[in-house]
N, C-alpha and C positions, 0 to 999 in steps of 0.2 A: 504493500500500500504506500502511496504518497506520503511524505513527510507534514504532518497536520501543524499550523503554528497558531499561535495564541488562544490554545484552549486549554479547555479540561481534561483532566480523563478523573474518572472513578473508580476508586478501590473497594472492594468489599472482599469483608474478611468474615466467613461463615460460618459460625458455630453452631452447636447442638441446643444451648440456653440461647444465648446473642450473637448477633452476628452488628458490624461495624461499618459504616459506609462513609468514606473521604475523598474528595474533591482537592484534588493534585495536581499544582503545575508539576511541567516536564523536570522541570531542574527540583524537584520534591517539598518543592513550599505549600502547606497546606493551607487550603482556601476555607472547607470545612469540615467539620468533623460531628457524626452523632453515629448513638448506640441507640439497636433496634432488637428489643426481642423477636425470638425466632419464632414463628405460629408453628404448630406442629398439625399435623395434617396425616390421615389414611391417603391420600392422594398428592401429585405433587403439584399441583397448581399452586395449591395457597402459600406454600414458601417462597416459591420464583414469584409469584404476582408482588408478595411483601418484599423482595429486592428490588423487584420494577419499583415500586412505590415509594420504596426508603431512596433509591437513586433520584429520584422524580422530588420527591418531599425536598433532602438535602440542597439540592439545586436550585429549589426554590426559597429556602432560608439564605441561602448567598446570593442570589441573584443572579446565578447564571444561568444563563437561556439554552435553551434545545439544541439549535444551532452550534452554539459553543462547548459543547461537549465529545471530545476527542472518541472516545470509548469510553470501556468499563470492563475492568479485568476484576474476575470471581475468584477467590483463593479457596479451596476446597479441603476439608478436613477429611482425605481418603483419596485412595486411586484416581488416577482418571487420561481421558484420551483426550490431549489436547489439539490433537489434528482433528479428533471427530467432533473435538467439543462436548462430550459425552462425561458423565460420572460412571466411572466400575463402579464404585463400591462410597458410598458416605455410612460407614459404621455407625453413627448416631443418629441420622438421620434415611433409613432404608426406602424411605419413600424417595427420594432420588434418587436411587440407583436405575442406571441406566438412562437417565432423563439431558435431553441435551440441551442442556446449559446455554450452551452460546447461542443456539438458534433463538428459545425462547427468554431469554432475559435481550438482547439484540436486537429484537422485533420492538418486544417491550419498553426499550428504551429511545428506540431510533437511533441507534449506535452500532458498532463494530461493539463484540462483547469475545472475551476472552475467558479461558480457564486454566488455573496450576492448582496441585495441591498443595497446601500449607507450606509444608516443608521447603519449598521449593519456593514460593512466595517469601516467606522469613530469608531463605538466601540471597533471594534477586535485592530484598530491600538493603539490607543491610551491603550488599554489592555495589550498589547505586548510591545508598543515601544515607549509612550507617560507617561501622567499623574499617568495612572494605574499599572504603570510595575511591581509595587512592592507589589501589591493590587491581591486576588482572589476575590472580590464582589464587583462589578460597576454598577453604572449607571448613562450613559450617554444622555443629551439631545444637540439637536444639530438645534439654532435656527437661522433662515432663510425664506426663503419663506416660509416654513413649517416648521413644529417641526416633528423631528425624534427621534430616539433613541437608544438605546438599552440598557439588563440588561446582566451582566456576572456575573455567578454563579458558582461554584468552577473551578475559574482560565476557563471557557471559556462561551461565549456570546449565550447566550439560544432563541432561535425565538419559539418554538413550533409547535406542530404537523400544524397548520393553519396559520404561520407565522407572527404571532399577538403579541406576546411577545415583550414588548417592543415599542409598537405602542404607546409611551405618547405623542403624539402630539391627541391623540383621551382620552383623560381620560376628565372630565365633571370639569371643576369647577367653571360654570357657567349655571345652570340648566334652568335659563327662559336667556341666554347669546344669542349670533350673532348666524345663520345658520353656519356652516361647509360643507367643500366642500364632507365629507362623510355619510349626512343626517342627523346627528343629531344637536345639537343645544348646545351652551357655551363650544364647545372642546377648550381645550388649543389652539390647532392651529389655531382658529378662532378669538381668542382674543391676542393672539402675534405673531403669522405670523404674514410676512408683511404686507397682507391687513389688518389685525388686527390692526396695530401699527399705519400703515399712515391713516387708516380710524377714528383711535379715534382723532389723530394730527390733520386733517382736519375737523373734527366736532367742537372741539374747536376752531379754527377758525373761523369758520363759524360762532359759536356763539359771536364773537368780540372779543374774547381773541391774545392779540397784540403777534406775534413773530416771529423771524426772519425767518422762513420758508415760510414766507407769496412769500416777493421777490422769491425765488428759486425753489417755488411747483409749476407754470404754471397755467391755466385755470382749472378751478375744482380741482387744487391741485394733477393733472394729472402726474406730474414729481415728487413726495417725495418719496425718498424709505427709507428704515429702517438706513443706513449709514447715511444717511443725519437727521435724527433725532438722533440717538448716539451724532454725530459732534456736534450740537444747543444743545445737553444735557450740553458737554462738557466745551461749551462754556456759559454755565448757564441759557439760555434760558429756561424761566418757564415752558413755556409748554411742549417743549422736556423732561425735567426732571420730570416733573408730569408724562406723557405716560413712560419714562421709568424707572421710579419707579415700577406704574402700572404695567408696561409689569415685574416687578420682582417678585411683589406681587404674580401674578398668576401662575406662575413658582414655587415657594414657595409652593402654597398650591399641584400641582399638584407633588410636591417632596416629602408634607410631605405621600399622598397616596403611593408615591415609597417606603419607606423610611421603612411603618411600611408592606410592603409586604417584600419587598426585603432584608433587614439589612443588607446596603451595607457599605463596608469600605470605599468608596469612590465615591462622585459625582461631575463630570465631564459636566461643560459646553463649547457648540464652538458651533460652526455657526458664522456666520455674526454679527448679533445682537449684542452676549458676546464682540461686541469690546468697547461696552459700558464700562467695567470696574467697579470700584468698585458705579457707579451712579446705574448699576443693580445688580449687585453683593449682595449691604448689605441689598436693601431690600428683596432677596431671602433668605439671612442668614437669615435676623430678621422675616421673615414671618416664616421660619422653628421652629427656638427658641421658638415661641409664640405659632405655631399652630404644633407642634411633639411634648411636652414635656413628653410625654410618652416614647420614644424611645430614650432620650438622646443623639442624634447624636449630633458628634462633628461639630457645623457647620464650624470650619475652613476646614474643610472637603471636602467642596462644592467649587471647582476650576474650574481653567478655564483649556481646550485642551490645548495640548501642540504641536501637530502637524498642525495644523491651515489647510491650504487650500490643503494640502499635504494629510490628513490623510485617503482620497479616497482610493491614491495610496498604500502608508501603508498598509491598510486597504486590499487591494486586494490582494498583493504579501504576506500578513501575510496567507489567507484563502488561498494560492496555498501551503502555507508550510506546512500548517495544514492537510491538503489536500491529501502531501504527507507521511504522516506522521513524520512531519517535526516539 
């Protein structure tokens, strides 16, 4: 497509609870910003109609007209084909599976409409308008309920022909480790995902090990999430700080596999988790130093996102501009 000047484009970042829609110039200055609860629906119309509509709404709190609106890039929480414009799979949301995105939110908007999943959206932002701006070779891990990711390779984010690129939440570095919710066994995402993190927290426990998340985890330890183990990290709690040490360790090894594939200029942590801080931080530096010294990578190198709960949106309004040839 022709290079669009003096518009918009819009980001939406699509959740299970909310989903977030911003109005982006090209060079990433945000014009507007609101948060929409998601409708939830047996069918998929009522969600896309409420993206048409929160796109449409937002536009019109800023004042920008029809006309001026580049696109609109969709960040999707799951699979998906962004040549066909299609969702495989929105695990939260199963009523879009299979439902193509770009035709109908594009219609809906009178726009060019785009699709990435998340992970991939969090990479392109922070690539463009975050940590990496100044970087052509990234890679980004982004921990949370899951581990996601993505790799950028001369100045833009490479998925491949199978959309697998960059799936390090599935690299192995734990061979006899926990099942994965994608069959195999010791992926990263099984051992620092969330259930990762609060199942190891709870096991030690269990075994008599004293700490403060005993009070605040409920019956089976049913209430811990990943925030509440950073916080008890913070606050010097041994066993928070053991787990998330741990949880840096394995990060670590599964960087230094990035590391000597990729030879990136830069690696880029965010999710939830990294608000841990320098507690998971330096054992990810010092596993890398120890187990890459082959590749010499700088580990000052390995930083935290700089667009934090935002970089969905980012993320989506960057793939509209791209999109455009923007």
């Amino acid at each position: 497509m022709a290079r669009v000047k003096n518009q918009i484009a819009a980001g939406v970042d699509l959740g299970g609870t909310t989903f977030s829609v911003g109005l982006l110039t090209r060079e990433g200055e945000v014009v507007a910003h609101q948060q929409y609860d998601t409708p939830r629906s047996d069918g998929e119309p009522l969600s896309l109609e409420a993206i048409v509509a929160a796109v449409s709404g937002t536009m019109e709190s800023a004042t920008v007209k029809p006309h001026e609106l580049a696109a609109v890039g969709v960040g999707i929480p799951g699979p998906v084909d962004p040549e066909a414009g299609t969702i495989k799979q929105c695990p939260n949301m199963h009523e879009l599976d299979g439902v193509n995105v770009v035709e109908l939110v594009g219609e809906g908007v009178g726009a060019p409409a785009f699709i990435g999943n998340d992970a991939y959206c969090a990479t392109l932002a922070e690539l463009r308008y975050g940590a990496g701006r100044d970087v052509e070779r990234l890679v980004m891990f982004t921990l949370g309920t899951g581990v996601g990711g993505g790799i950028a390779l001369g100045d833009s984010v490479q998925r491949g022909p199978r959309q697998i690129m960059g799936e390090v939440g599935h690299i192995i570095v734990d061979p006899d480790g926990p099942p994965c919710g994608c069959g195999s066994y010791g992926c990263l995402e099984a051992i620092v995902g969330r259930d990762g993190i609060v199942g190891r927290v709870a096991l030690l426990m269990r075994e008599g090990r004293a700490s403060s998340l005993a009070e605040m985890s409920g019956e089976g330890h049913g209430l811990l999430t990943p925030k509440m183990v950073s916080e008890a990290a913070e606050a010097g709690d041994a066993v928070a700080c053991e787990v998330i040490e741990e949880t840096g360790y394995y990060v670590g090894i599964a960087l230094c596999d990035c590391i000597v594939l990729c030879d990136p200029d830069l690696i880029v942590i965010g999710g939830g988790i990294a608000a841990a801080g320098d507690l998971l931080f330096e054992p990810i530096r010092s596993t890398v130093r120890r187990r890459s010294m082959i590749s010499g990578f700088d580990t000052t190198k390995i930083v935290a996102a700089e667009l934090g709960s935002e970089a969905g949106m980012y993320g989506a309004a960057a793939l509209a501009w791209e999109g455009t040839g923007g």
